[in-house]
C-alpha positions in Angstrom: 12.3 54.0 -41.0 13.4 52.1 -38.1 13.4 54.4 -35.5 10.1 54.5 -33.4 10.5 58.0 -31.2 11.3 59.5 -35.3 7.7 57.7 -36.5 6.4 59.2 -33.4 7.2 62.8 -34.7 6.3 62.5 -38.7 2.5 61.1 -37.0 2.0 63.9 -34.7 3.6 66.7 -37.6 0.3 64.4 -40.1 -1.7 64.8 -37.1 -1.1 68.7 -36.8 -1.9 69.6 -40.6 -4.9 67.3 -40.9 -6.4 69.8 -38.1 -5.1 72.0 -40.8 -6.9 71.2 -43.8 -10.1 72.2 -45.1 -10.9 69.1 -47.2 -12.2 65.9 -45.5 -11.0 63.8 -47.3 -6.8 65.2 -46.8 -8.1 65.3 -43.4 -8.6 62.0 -43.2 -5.8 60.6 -45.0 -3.1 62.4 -43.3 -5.0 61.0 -40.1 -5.1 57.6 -41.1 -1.0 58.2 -42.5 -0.7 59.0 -38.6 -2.3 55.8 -37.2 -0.3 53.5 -39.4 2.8 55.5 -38.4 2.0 55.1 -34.3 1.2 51.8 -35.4 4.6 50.7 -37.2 6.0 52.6 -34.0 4.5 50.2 -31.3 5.3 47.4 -33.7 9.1 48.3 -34.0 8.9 49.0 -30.0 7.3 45.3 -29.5 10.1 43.4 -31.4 13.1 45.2 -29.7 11.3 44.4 -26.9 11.2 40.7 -27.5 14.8 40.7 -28.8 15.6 42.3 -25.9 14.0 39.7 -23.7 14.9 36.7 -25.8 18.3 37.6 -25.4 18.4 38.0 -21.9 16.6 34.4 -21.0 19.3 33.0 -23.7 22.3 34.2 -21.4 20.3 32.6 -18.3 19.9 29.4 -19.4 22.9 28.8 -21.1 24.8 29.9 -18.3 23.0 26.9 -16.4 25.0 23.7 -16.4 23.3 20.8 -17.1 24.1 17.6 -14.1 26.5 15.3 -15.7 
Protein backbone atom coordinates (compact mmCIF):
# COMPACT_ATOMS: atom_id res chain seq x y z
CA UNK A 1 0.00 0.00 0.00
CA UNK A 2 1.28 3.28 -0.89
CA UNK A 3 -0.85 5.48 0.65
CA UNK A 4 0.30 6.72 4.13
CA UNK A 5 -3.16 8.56 5.68
CA UNK A 6 -4.81 4.59 4.44
CA UNK A 7 -1.77 2.81 6.66
CA UNK A 8 -2.71 5.36 9.22
CA UNK A 9 -6.26 3.89 9.45
CA UNK A 10 -5.57 -0.14 9.10
CA UNK A 11 -2.85 0.71 12.44
CA UNK A 12 -5.39 2.45 14.47
CA UNK A 13 -8.51 -0.26 13.33
CA UNK A 14 -5.09 -3.16 14.79
CA UNK A 15 -4.73 -0.85 17.49
CA UNK A 16 -8.52 -0.84 18.44
CA UNK A 17 -9.02 -4.78 18.48
CA UNK A 18 -5.77 -5.50 20.27
CA UNK A 19 -7.55 -3.48 23.23
CA UNK A 20 -10.02 -6.03 22.17
CA UNK A 21 -8.58 -9.21 22.75
CA UNK A 22 -8.32 -11.34 25.57
CA UNK A 23 -5.09 -13.18 24.64
CA UNK A 24 -1.63 -11.50 25.06
CA UNK A 25 -0.12 -12.72 22.75
CA UNK A 26 -2.98 -11.40 19.59
CA UNK A 27 -2.66 -8.44 21.70
CA UNK A 28 0.56 -8.05 21.05
CA UNK A 29 0.84 -8.91 17.52
CA UNK A 30 -1.86 -6.82 16.25
CA UNK A 31 0.10 -4.00 18.27
CA UNK A 32 3.27 -4.61 16.94
CA UNK A 33 1.17 -5.10 13.06
CA UNK A 34 0.25 -1.31 14.08
CA UNK A 35 3.85 -0.01 14.68
CA UNK A 36 5.21 -1.43 11.54
CA UNK A 37 2.14 0.06 9.73
CA UNK A 38 2.84 3.89 11.41
CA UNK A 39 6.19 3.00 10.60
CA UNK A 40 5.91 2.22 6.70
CA UNK A 41 3.61 5.47 6.96
CA UNK A 42 6.37 7.90 8.19
CA UNK A 43 8.66 6.15 5.85
CA UNK A 44 6.34 6.68 2.67
CA UNK A 45 5.77 10.36 4.16
CA UNK A 46 9.74 10.91 4.39
CA UNK A 47 10.46 9.91 0.71
CA UNK A 48 7.70 12.11 -0.92
CA UNK A 49 9.06 14.45 1.09
CA UNK A 50 12.47 14.30 -0.23
CA UNK A 51 11.13 13.91 -3.81
CA UNK A 52 9.36 16.68 -3.22
CA UNK A 53 12.30 18.75 -2.12
CA UNK A 54 14.76 17.22 -4.58
CA UNK A 55 12.61 18.36 -7.16
CA UNK A 56 12.21 21.73 -6.18
CA UNK A 57 16.20 22.52 -5.67
CA UNK A 58 16.49 20.75 -9.32
CA UNK A 59 14.19 23.54 -10.97
CA UNK A 60 16.41 26.25 -8.93
CA UNK A 61 19.57 25.42 -10.00
CA UNK A 62 18.98 24.54 -13.34
CA UNK A 63 17.24 27.64 -13.90
CA UNK A 64 20.65 29.35 -12.92
CA UNK A 65 22.77 30.18 -15.87
CA UNK A 66 26.16 29.46 -15.50
CA UNK A 67 28.82 32.85 -16.63
CA UNK A 68 30.04 32.24 -20.09
Amino acid sequence: MDDPVKLRELAAWYRTFAEQSGNPTIWDGRLRTAEDLEAEATELETRSARARCNRYLSSQTSSIRQPL
